[in-house]
DSSP file (Angstrom, degrees, kcal/mol; ACC not computed):
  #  RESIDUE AA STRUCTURE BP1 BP2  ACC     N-H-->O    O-->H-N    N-H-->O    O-->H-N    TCO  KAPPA ALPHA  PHI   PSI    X-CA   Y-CA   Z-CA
    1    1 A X              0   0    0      0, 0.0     2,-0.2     0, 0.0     0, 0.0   0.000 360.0 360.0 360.0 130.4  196.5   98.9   79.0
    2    2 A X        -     0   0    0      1,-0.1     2,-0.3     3,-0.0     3,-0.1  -0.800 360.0 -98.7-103.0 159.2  193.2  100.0   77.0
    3    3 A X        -     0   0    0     -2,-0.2     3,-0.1     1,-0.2    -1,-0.1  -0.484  41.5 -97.4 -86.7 157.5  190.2   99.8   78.0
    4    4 A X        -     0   0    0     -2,-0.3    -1,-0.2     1,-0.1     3,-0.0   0.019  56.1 -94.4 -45.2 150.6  187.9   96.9   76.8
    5    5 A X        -     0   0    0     -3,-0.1     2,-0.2     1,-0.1    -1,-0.1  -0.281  48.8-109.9 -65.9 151.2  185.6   98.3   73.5
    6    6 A X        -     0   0    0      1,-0.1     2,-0.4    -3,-0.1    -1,-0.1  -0.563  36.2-110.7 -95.4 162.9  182.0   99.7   75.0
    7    7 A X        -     0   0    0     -2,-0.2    -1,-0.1     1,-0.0    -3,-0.0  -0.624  42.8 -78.9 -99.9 144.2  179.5   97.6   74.0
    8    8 A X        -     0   0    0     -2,-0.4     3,-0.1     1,-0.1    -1,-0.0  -0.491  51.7-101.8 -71.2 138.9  176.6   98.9   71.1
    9    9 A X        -     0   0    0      1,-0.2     2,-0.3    -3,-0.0    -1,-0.1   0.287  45.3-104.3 -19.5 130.4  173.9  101.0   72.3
   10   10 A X        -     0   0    0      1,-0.1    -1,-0.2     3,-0.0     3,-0.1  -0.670  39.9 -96.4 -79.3 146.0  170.7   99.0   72.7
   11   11 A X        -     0   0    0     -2,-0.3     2,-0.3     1,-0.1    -1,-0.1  -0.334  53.5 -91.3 -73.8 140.6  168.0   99.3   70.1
   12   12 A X        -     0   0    0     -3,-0.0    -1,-0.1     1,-0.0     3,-0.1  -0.489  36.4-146.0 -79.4 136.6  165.3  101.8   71.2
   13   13 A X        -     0   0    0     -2,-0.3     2,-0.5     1,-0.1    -1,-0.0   0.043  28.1-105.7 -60.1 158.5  162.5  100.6   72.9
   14   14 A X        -     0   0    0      1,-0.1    -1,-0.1    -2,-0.0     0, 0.0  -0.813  46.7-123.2 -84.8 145.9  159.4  102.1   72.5
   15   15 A X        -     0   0    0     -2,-0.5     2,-0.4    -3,-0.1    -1,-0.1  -0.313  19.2-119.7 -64.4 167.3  159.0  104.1   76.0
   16   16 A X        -     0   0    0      3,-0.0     2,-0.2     0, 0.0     3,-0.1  -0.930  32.3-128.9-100.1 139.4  155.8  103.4   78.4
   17   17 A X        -     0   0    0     -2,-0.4     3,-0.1     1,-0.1     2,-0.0  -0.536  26.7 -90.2 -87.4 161.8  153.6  106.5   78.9
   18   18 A X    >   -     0   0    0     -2,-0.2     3,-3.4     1,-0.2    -1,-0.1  -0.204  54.7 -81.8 -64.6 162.5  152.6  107.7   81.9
   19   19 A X  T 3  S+     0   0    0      1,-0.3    -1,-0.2    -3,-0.1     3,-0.1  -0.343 115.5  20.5 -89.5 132.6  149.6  106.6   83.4
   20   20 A X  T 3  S+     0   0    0      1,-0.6    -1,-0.3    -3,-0.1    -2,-0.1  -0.134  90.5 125.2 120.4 -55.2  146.6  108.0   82.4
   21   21 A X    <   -     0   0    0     -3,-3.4    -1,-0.6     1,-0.0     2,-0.3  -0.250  40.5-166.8 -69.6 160.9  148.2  109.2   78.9
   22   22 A X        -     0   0    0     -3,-0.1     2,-0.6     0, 0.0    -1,-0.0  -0.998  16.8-133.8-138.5 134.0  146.1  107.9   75.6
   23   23 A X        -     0   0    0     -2,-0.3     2,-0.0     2,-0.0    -2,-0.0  -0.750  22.4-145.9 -93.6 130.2  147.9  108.2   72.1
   24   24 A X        -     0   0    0     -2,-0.6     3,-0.1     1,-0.1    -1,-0.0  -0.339  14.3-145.7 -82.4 161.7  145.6  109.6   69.4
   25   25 A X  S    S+     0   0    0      1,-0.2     2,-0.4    -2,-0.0    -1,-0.1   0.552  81.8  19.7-100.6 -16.3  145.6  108.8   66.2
   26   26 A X  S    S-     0   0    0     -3,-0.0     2,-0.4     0, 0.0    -1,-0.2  -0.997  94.7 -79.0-153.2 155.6  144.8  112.1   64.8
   27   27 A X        -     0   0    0     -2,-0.4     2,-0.5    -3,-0.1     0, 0.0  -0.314  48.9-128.1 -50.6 105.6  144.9  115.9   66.1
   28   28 A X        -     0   0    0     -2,-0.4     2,-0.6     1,-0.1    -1,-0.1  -0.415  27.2-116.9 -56.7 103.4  141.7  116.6   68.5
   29   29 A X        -     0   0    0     -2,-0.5    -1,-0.1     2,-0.0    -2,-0.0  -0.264  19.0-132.0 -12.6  74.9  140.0  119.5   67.4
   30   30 A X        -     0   0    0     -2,-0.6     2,-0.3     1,-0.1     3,-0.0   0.013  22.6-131.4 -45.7 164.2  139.8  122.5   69.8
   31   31 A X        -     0   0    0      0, 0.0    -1,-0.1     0, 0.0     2,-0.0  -0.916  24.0-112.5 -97.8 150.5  136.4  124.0   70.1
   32   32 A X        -     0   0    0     -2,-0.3     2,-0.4     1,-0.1    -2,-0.0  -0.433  31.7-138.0 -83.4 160.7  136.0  127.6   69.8
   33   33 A X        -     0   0    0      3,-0.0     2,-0.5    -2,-0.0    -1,-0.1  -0.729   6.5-142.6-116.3 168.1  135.1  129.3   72.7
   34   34 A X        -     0   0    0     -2,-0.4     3,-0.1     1,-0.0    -2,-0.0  -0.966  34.2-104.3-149.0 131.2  132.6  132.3   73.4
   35   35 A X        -     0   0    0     -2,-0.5     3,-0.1     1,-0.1    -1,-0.0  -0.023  38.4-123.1 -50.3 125.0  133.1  135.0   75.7
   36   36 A X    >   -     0   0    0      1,-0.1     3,-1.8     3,-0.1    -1,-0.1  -0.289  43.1-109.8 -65.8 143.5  130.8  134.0   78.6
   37   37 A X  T 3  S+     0   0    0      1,-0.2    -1,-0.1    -3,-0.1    -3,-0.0  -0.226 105.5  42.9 -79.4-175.3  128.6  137.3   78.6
   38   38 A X  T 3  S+     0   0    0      1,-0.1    -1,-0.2    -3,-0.1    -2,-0.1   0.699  81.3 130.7  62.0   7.9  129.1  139.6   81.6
   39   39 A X    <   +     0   0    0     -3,-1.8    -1,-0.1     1,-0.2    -3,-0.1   0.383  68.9  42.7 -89.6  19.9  133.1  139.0   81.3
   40   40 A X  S    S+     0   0    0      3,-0.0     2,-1.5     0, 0.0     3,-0.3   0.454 110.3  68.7-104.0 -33.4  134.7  142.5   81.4
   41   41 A X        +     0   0    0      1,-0.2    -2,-0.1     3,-0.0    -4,-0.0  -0.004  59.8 110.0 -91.0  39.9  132.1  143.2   84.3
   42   42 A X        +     0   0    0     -2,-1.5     2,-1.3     2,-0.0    -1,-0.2   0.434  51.1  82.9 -97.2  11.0  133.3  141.1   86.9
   43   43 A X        +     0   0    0     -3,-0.3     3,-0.4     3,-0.1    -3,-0.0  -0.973  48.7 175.8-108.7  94.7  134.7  143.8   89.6
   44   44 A X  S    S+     0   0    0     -2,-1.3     3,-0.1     1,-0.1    -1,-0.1  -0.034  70.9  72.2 -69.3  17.8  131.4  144.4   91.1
   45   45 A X  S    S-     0   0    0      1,-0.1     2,-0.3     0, 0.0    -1,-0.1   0.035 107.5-121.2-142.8  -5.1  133.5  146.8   93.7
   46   46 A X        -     0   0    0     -3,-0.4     2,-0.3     2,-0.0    -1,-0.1  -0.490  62.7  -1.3  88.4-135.6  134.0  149.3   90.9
   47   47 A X  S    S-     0   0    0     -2,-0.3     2,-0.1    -3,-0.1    -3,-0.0  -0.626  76.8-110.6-101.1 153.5  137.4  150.5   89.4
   48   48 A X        -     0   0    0     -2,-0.3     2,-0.3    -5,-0.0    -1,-0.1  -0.458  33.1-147.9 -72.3 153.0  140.6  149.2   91.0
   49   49 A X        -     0   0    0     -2,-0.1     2,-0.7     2,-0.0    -1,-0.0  -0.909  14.7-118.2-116.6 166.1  142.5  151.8   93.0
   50   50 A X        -     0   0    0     -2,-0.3     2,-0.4     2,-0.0    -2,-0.0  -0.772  31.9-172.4-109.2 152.3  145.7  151.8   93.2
   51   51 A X        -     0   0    0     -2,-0.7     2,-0.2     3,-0.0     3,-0.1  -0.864  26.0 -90.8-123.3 162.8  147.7  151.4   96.4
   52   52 A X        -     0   0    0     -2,-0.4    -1,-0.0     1,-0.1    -2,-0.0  -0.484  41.5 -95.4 -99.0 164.3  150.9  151.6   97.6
   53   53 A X        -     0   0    0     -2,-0.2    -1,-0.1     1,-0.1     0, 0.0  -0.042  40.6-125.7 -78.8 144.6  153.4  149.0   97.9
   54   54 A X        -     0   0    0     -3,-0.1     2,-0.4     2,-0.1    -1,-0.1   0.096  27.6-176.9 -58.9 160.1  153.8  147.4  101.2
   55   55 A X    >>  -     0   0    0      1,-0.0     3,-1.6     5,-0.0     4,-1.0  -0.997  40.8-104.7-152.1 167.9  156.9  146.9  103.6
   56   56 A X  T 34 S+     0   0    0     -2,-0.4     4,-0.2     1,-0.3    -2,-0.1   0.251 120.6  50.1 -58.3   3.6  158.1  145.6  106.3
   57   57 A X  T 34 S+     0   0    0      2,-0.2    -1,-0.3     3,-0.1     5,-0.1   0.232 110.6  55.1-126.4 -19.4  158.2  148.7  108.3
   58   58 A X  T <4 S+     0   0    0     -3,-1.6    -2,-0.2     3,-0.1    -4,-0.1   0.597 106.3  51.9 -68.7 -41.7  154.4  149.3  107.1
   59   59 A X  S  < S+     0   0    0     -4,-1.0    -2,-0.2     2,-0.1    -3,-0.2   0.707  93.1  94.1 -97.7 -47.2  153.5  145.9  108.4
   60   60 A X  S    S-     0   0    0     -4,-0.2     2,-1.1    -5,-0.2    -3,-0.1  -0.163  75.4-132.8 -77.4 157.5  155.1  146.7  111.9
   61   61 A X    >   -     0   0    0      1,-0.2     3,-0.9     4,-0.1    -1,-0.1  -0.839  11.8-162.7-100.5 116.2  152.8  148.0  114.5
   62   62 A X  T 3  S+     0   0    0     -2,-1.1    -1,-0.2     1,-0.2    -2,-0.0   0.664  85.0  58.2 -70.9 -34.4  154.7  151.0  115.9
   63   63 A X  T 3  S-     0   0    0      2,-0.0    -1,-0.2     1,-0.0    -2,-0.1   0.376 108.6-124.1 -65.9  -1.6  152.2  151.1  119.6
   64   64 A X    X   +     0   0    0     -3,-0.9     3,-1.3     1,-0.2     2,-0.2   0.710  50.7 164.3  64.4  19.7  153.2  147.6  120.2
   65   65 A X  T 3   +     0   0    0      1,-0.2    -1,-0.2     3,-0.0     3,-0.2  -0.416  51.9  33.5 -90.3 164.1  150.2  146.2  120.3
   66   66 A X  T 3  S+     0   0    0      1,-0.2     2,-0.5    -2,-0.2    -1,-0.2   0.683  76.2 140.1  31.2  39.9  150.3  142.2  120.0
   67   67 A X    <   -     0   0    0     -3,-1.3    -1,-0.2     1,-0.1    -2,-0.0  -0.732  48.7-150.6 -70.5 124.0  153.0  141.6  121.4
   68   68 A X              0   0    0     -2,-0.5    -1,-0.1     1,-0.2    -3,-0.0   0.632 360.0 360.0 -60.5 -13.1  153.4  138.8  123.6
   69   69 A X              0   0    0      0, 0.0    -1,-0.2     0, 0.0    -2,-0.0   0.518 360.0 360.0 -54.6 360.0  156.2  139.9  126.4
């Protein structure tokens, strides 16, 4: 027994966009942008240091304190 022939593909639809979306008619310009002044100087706190990384054994409090028992 074969099976019955699958039936042709339906012609594609145009999709609905999502809500919200608007189709352009032509490429939107970007505008250029300029560096907002003061924008390397934003660490008011000086130079980063570095530290090292945490663990869980770092994290525990070895005197016990806030525990709940």
């Amino acid at each position: 027994m074969t099976p019955p022939p699958s039936p042709d593909p339906a012609p594609h639809a145009p999709r609905r966009r999502p809500y919200g979306i608007v189709r352009l008619s032509a490429p939107v310009a970007v505008a250029p942008t300029r560096p907002h002044p003061g924008a390397g100087t934003r660490r008011w706190y000086g130079p980063r240091v570095p530290l090292p990384p945490l663990s869980m054994g770092t994290l525990r409090r070895r005197d016990g304190a806030g525990r709940r028992d």
